[in-house]
C-alpha positions as CSV (number, residue, x, y, z in Angstrom):
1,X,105.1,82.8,105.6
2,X,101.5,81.2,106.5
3,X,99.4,83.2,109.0
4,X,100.1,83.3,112.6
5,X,97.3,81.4,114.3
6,X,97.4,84.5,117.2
7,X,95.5,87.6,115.8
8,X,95.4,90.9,116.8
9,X,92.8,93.1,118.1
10,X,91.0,95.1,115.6
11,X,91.1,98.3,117.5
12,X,93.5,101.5,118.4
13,X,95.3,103.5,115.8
14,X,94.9,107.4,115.6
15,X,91.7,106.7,116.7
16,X,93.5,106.5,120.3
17,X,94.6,110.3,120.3
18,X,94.1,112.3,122.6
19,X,91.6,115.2,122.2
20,X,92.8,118.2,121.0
21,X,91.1,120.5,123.7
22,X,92.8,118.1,126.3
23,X,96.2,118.7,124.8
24,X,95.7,122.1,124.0
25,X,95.2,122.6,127.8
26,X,98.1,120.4,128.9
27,X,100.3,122.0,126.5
28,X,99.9,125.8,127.1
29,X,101.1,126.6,130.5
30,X,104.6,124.4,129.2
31,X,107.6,126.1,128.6
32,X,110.4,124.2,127.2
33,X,113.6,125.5,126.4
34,X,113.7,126.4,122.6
35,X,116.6,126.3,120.9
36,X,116.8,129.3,117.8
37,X,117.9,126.9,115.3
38,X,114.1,125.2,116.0
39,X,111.8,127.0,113.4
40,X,108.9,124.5,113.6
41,X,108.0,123.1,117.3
42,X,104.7,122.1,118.9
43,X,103.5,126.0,119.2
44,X,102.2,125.8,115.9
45,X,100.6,122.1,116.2
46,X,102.3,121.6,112.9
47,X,103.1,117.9,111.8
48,X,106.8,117.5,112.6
49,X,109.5,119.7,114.1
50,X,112.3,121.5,112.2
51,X,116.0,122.2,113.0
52,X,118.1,124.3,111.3
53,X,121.5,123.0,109.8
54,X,122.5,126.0,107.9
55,X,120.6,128.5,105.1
56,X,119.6,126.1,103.0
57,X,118.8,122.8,104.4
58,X,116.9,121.3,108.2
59,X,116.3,118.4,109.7
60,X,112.6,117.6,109.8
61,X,111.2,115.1,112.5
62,X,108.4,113.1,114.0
63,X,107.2,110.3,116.7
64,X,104.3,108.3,115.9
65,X,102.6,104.7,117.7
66,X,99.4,102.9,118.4
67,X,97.9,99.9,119.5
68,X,96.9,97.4,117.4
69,X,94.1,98.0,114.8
70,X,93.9,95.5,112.2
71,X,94.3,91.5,112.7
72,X,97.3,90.7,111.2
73,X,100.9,91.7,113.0
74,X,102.8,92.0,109.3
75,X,99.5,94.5,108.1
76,X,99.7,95.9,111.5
77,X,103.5,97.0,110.8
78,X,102.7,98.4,107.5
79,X,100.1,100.9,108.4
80,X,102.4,102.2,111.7
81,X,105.2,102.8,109.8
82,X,103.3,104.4,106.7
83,X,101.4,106.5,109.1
84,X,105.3,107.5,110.7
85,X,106.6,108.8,107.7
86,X,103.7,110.6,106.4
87,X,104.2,113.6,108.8
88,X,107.8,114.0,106.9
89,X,106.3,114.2,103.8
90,X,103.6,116.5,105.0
91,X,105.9,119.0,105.9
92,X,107.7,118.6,102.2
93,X,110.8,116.6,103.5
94,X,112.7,113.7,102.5
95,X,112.4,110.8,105.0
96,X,115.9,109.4,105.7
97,X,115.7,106.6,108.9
98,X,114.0,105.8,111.5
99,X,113.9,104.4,114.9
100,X,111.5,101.4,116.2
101,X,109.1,101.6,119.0
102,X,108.0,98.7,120.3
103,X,105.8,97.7,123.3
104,X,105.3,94.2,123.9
105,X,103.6,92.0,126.4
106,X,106.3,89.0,128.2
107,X,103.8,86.5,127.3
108,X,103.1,87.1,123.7
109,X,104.2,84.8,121.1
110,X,107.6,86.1,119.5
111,X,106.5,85.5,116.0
112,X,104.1,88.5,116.2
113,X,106.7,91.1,116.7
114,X,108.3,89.3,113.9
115,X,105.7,90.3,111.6
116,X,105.4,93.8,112.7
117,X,108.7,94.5,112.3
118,X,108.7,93.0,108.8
119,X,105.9,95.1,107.8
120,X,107.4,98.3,108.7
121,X,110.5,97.2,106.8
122,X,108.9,96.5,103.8
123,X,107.6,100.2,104.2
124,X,110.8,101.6,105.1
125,X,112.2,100.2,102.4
126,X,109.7,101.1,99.8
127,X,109.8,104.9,101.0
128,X,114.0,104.3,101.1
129,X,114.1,105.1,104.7
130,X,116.6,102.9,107.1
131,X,115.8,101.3,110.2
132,X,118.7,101.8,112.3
133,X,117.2,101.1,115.4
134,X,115.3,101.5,118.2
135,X,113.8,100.8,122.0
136,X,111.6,97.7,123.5
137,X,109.5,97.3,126.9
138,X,107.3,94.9,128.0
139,X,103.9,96.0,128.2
140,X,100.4,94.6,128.5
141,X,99.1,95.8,125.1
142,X,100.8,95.6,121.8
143,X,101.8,98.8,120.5
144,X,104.3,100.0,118.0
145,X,105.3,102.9,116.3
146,X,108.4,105.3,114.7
147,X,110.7,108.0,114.9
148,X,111.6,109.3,111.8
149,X,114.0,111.9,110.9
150,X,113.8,113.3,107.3
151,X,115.7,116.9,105.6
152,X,113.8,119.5,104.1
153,X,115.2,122.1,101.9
154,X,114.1,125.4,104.0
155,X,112.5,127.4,100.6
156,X,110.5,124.3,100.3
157,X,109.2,123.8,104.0
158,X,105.3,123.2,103.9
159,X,103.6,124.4,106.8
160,X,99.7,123.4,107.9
161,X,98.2,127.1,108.4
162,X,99.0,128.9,105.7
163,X,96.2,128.6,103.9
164,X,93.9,132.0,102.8
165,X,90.3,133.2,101.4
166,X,90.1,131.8,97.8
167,X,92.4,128.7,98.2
168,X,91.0,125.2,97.7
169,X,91.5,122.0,99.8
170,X,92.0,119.1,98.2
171,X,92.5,115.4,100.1
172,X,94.3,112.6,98.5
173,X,92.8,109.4,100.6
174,X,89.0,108.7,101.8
175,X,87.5,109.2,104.7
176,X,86.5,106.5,107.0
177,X,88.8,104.4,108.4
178,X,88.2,104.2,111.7
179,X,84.7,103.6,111.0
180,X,85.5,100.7,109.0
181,X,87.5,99.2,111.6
182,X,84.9,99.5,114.1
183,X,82.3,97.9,111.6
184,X,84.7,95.0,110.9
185,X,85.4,94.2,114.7
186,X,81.6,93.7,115.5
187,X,80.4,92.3,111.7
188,X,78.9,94.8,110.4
189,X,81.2,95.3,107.1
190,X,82.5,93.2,104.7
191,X,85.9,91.6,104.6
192,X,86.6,93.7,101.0
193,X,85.9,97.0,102.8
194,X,88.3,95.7,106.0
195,X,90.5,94.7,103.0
196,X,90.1,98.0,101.5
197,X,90.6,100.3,104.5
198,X,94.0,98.6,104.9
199,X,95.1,99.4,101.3
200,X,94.5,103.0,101.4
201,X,96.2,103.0,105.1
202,X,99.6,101.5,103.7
203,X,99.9,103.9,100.4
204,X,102.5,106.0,101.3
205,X,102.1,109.6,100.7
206,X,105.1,110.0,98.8
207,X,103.6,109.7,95.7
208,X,101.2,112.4,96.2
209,X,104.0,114.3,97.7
210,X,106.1,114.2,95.1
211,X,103.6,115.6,92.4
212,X,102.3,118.4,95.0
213,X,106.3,119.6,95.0
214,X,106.0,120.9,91.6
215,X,103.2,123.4,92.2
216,X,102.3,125.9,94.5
217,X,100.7,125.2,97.7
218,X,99.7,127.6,100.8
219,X,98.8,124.9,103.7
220,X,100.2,120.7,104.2
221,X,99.3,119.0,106.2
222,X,97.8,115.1,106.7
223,X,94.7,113.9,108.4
224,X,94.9,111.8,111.1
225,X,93.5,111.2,114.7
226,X,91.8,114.6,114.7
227,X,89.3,113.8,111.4
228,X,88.8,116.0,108.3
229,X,87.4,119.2,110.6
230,X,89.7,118.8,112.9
231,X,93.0,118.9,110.4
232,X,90.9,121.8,108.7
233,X,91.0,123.8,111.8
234,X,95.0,123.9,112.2
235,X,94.8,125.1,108.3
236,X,93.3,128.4,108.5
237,X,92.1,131.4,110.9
238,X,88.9,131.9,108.8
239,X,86.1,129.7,107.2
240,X,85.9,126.6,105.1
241,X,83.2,126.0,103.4
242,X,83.1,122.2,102.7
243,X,81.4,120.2,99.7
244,X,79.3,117.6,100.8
245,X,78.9,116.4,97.6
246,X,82.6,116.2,96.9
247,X,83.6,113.9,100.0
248,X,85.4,110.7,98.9
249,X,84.4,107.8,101.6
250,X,86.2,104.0,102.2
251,X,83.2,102.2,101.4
252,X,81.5,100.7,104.1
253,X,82.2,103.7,106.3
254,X,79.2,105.9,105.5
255,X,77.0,102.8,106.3
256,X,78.3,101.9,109.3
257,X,78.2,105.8,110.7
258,X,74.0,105.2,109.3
259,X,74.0,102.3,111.9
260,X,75.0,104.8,115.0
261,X,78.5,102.8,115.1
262,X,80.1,105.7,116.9
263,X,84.2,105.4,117.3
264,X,85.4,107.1,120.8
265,X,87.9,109.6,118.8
266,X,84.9,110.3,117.0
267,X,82.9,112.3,119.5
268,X,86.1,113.6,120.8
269,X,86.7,115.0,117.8
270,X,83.2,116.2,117.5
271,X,83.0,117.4,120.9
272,X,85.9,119.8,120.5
273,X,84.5,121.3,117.2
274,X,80.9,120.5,117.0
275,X,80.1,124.6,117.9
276,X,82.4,125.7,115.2
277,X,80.4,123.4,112.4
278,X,77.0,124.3,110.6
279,X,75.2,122.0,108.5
280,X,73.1,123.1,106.3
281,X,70.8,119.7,105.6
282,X,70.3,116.7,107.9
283,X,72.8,114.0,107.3
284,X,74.2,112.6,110.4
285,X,76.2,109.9,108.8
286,X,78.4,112.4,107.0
287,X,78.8,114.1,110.2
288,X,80.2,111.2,111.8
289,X,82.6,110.7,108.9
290,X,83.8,114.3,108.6
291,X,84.3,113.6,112.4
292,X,86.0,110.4,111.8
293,X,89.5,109.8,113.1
294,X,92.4,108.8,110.5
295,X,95.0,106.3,111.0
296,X,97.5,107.0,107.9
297,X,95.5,109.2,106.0
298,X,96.0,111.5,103.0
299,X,97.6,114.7,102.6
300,X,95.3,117.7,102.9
301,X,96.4,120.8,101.0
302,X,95.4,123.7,99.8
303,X,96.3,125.6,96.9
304,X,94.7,128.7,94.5
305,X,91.6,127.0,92.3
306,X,93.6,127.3,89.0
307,X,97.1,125.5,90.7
308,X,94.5,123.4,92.2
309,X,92.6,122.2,89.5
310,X,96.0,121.3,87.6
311,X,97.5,119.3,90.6
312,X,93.9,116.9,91.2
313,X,94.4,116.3,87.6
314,X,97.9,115.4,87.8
315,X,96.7,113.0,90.9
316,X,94.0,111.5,89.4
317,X,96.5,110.6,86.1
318,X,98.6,108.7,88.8
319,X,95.8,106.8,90.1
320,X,95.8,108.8,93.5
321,X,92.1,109.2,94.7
322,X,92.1,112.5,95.6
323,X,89.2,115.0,95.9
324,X,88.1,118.5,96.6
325,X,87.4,119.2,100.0
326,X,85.7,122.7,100.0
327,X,87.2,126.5,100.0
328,X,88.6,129.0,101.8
329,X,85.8,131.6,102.8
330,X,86.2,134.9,104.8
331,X,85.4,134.7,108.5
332,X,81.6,133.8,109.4
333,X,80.0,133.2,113.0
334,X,81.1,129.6,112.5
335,X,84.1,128.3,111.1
336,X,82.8,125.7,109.0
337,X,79.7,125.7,106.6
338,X,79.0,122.2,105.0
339,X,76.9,122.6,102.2
């Protein structure tokens, strides 16, 4: 099919979420009727919820949607579902269907939500997940997101804050994205780094996923709105101490973070942790990327160095990116040392 004439606007994604101070707030004073079977809810700040079917297997479950964020509506479609079904993988399930969000202006040529909708089933189908349905409104922005129900066997549920002094973290995507996307919209990156940024953002985890279930692992989780720190945070009570010299970046992302192209999730996202961070050398372009808010990103994990070294080489066999991230350190004034 040629490309729509109409183009979306390079904006939104993760980088639209909410702080997590703000929701921390809102969500304290709730209390919402828990049901026992639910062993995983929003308590935890975990990735996805999990019910209980019996003693050996749960359902596992998660809602994600955005605005617009890259121009065209079938790429557009790709990255929202790919960034749905992560959270199942991150918490070691199997994604099994899903269930379309879609807000759409009256207005808007048809043809768009066409494309969107193809996108996401071109993912669905590549990560074997059916579509099998959904809810529309009109609305004055284009959004568009999932619901996406997945089983986990309950001896193999992953959890984000499990991990403890002397593990590793390890990342399987670059950092950067919403940088990137920022730089694009204004001209200040080139088409291949736009081009880029949209490849890592419709890789499905499931690959990565699939190798980390054969070793041992303490902490899951994957980086999104909240950037590398932030994601860090949910994953242990004590310090990370993170390598600087380590960090994988989408190219095009450290340079537009050197031009002071700040991203509004960003310095939310620094704002809420900034205290908690030392630096130990002047780099304020790394900052901004460490800061940087994920749409679709890659599974952070954590493992002991010896499992660790064996599953980054495994990775790297399979042509996934990933990197080291930094280590597990006992508790310090703050809670993160980048070195």
């Amino acid at each position: 099919m040629s490309e729509l004439n109409l183009e979306l606007e390079v904006c939104g994604g993760c980088n639209e979420k909410i702080g997590v101070k703000d929701l921390t707030s809102i969500l304290k004073d709730l209390r919402p009727y828990k049901r026992e079977e639910i062993t995983v809810g929003f308590d935890k700040r975990d990735d996805a919820c999990v019910y209980k079917i019996n003693e050996d297997i749960s359902i596992v479950e998660s809602l994600d949607f955005f605005s617009t964020m890259v121009k065209n509506p079938y790429d557009f479609g790709r990255i929202a579902s790919t960034n749905a079904i992560s959270d199942i993988y991150a918490m070691g399930g199997e994604p099994k269907f899903a269930l379309n969000i879609v807000c759409f202006p009256e207005e808007e040529n048809l043809e768009i939500l066409r494309e969107i909708l193809r996108g996401a089933s071109d993912v669905c189908r590549e990560a074997e997940v059916s579509i099998t349905g959904g809810h529309s409104i009109h609305d004055k922005k284009i959004k568009f997101g999932q619901c996406v129900t997945g089983i986990v066997k309950n001896s193999e549920i992953w959890k984000n804050n499990g991990a403890e002094v002397g593990d590793y973290f390890i990342l399987t995507k670059p950092l950067g994205v919403s940088l990137v996307m920022s730089a694009y919209s204004v001209g200040m990156t080139s088409e291949n780094n736009y081009i880029e940024a949209i490849n890592k953002m419709t890789t499905l985890n499931k690959y990565a996923a699939e190798i980390l279930k054969r070793y041992e692992v303490s902490s899951v989780t994957d980086v999104t709105g909240f950037g590398l720190i932030g994601h860090l945070d949910e994953c242990t009570e004590n310090s990370v101490e993170i390598f600087a010299d380590e960090i994988n970046f989408l190219p095009g992302s450290y340079e537009a973070a050197s031009e002071f192209l700040f991203t509004a999730g960003g310095q939310r996202n620094r704002k809420a942790l900034e205290d908690e961070v030392v630096f130990t050398f002047d780099d304020f372009a790394l900052e901004e990327v460490l800061f940087d808010p994920q749409t679709s990103g890659g599974l952070l994990f954590a493992a002991k160095k010896e499992e660790a070294d064996k599953i980054l080489d495994e990775m790297k066999k399979n042509g996934i990116p990933a990197f080291y991230v930094g280590r597990v350190i006992p508790r310090e004034n703050k809670k993160f040392k980048v070195i």
